[in-house]
C-alpha positions in Angstrom: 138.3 131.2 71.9 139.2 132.8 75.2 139.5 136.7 75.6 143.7 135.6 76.7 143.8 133.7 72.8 142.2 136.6 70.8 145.5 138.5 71.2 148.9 138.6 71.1 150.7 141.4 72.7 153.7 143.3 71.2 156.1 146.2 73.9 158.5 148.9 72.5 161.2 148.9 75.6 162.4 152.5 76.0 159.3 155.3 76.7 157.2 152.1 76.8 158.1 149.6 79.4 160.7 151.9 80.7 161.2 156.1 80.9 163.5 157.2 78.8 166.8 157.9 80.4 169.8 160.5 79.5 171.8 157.4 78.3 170.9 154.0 76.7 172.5 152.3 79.8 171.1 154.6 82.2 167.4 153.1 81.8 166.3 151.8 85.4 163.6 148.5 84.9 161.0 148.8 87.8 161.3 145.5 90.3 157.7 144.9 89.7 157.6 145.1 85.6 159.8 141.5 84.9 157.3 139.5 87.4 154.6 141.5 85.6 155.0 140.6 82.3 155.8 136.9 83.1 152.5 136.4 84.5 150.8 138.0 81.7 153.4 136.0 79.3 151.6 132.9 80.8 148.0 134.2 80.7 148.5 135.0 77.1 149.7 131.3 76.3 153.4 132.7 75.5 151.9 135.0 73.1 154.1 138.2 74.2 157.0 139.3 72.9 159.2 142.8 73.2 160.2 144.9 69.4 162.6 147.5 70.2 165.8 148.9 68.7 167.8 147.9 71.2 169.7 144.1 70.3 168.6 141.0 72.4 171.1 141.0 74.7 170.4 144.0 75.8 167.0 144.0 76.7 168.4 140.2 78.6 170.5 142.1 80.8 167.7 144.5 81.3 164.6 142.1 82.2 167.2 139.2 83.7 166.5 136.3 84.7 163.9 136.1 82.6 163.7 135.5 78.6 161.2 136.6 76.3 160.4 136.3 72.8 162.1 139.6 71.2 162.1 141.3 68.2 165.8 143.4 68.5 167.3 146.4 66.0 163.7 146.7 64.7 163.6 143.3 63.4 167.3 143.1 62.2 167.5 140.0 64.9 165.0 137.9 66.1 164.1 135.6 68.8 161.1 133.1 68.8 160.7 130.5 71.7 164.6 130.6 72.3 165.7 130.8 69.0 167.9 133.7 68.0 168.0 134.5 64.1 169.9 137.4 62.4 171.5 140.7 63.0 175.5 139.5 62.8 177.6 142.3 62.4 179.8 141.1 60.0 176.8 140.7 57.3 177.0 144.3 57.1 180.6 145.2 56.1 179.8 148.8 54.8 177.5 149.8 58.0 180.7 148.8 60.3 183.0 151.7 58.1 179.7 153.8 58.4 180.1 153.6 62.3 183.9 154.3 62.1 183.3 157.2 60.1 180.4 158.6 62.7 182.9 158.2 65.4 185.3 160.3 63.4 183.0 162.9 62.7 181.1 163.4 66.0 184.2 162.8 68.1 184.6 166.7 68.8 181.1 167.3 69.5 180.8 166.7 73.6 178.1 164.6 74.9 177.2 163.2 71.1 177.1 159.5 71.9 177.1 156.5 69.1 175.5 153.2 70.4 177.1 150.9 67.7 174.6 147.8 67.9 176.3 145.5 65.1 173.8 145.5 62.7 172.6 148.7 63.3 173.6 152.2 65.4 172.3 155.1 67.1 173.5 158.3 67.2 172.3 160.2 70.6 172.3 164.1 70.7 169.8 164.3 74.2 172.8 165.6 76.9 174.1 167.7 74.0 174.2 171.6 73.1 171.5 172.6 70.5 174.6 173.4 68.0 176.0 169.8 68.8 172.8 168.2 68.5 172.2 170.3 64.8 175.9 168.9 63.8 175.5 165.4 65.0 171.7 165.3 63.1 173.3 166.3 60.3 176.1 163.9 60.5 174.1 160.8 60.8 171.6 161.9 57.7 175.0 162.1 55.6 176.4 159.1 56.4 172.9 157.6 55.9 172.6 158.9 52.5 175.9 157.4 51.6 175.4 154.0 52.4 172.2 154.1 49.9 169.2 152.1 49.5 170.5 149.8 51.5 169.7 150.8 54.6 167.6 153.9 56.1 167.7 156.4 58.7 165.1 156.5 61.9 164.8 160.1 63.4 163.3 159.6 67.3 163.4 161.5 70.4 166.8 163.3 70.0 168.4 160.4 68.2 168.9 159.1 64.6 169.6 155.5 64.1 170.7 153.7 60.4 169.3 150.5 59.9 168.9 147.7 57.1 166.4 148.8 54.8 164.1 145.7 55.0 164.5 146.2 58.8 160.6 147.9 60.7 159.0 147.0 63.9 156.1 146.2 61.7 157.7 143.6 59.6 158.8 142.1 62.7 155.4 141.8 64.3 153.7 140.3 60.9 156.6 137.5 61.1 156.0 137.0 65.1 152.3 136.8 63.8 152.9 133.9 61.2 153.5 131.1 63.4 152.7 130.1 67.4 151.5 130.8 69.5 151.1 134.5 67.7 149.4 132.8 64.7 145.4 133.5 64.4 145.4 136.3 67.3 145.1 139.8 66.9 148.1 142.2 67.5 148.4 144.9 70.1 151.1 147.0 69.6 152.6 149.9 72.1 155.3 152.4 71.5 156.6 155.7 72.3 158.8 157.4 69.2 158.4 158.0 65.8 160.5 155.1 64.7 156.9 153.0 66.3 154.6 155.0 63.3 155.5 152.2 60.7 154.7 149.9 63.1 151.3 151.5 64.3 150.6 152.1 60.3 151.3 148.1 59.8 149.1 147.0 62.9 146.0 149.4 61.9 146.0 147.3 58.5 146.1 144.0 59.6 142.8 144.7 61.8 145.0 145.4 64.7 145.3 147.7 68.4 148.4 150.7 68.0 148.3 152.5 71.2 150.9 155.1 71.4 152.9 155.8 74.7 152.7 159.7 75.4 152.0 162.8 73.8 152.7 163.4 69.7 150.6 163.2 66.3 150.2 159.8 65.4 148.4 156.8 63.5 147.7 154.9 66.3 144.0 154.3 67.3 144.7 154.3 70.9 147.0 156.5 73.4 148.5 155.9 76.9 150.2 159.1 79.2 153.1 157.1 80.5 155.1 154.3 80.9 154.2 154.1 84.2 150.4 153.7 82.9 151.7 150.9 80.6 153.3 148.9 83.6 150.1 149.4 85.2 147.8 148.1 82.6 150.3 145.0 82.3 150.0 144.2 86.0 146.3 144.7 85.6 146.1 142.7 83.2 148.5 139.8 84.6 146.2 139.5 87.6 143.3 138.7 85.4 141.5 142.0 84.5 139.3 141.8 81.4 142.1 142.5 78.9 140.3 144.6 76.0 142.3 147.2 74.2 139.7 148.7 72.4 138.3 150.5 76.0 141.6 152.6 76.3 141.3 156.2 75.6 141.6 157.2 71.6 144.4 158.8 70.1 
């Protein structure tokens, strides 16, 4: 087997591929990263796919024209050589009165943004005041705790998002990992956030690479300083640069 069929390659979006912007629709893609990751797409034998939070069509619009195997709402929905499964909205009748009642309650609180996804949604405090971000923390982890075991709340980097319960990064990867051209190859993970720990946690077990994006405690067995270093690494490794995880710097 070839160095390009031993792996399998698996990219959080935001504070991975991309830096982190003020607002989800502010993120700006750099021209080179979509040509990047095709090449390496093809190198890899298709074996490449991005997991993020954000829903599939998103990250289209984002990385247009091109279309890549993605895992979206960490899992929720998920799309495998073209074809999209899960995350419809109205599967998830008590989320959707959930989101009403987060724009209710966070209406008053300036810059406080809700980035209702369907099947999932984020609550963003980053533009606001300390006392607005406390309020709109606190809101989210009460409506969470309503809705029950159903679903669960992921804190990350001045946001808080509710998700189905059966919904992790992780899962998403093992399932990517079950048939081809994933199947037999071992995973290498990046991400950025906290919400990427279950996923880093899930990779380290199955024998994996977790490489965390930034500064932060972590599980992962491998760090990187910037998403700027990650696009790097990717067009490195799309122009045929020995690709071997297991030389970047530890955690």
């Amino acid at each position: 087997m070839s160095e390009t069929a031993d792996y399998a390659l698996f990219l959080d979006f935001d504070g991975t591929l991309v830096e982190i912007a003020p607002r989800p629709d502010a993120v700006q893609v750099d021209p080179t990263l979509v040509p990047a990751l095709e090449r390496l797409r093809e190198r890899l034998g298709g074996a490449l796919a991005v997991v993020t939070g954000r829903p599939v069509a998103v990250i289209d619009d984002f990385l247009s024209p091109a279309q890549f195997d993605v895992a979206g709402l960490h899992g929720v929905e998920r799309r495998v050589d073209g074809h999209l499964s899960g995350g419809r909205p109205e599967d998830h009748p008590d989320l959707r009165a959930g989101v009403e009642r987060l724009h209710a309650e966070t209406a008053r609180y300036e810059s406080v943004l809700i980035e209702d996804k369907g099947a999932s949604v984020a609550v963003h405090w980053r533009l606001a005041t300390p006392g607005d971000a406390q309020a709109a923390e606190t809101i989210v982890k009460a409506v969470a705790a309503d809705l029950g075991s159903a679903y669960r709340l992921q804190l990350g980097k001045a946001v808080g998002e509710i998700v189905p319960a059966d919904a992790t990064k992780g899962h998403a990867i093992r399932a990517f990992l079950e048939a081809a051209p994933y199947a037999g190859r071992r995973a290498i993970f990046l991400g950025d956030d906290r919400t990427d720990e279950i996923a880093f946690a899930s990779v380290n077990e199955d024998g994996g690479i977790s490489v965390r994006i930034g500064d932060g405690e972590t599980v992962a067995g491998r760090r990187i300083a910037t998403p700027a270093d990650v696009r790097a690494l990717i067009t490195a490794w799309a122009e045929g640069a020995p690709i071997d995880p297991d030389t970047l710097p530890a955690a």
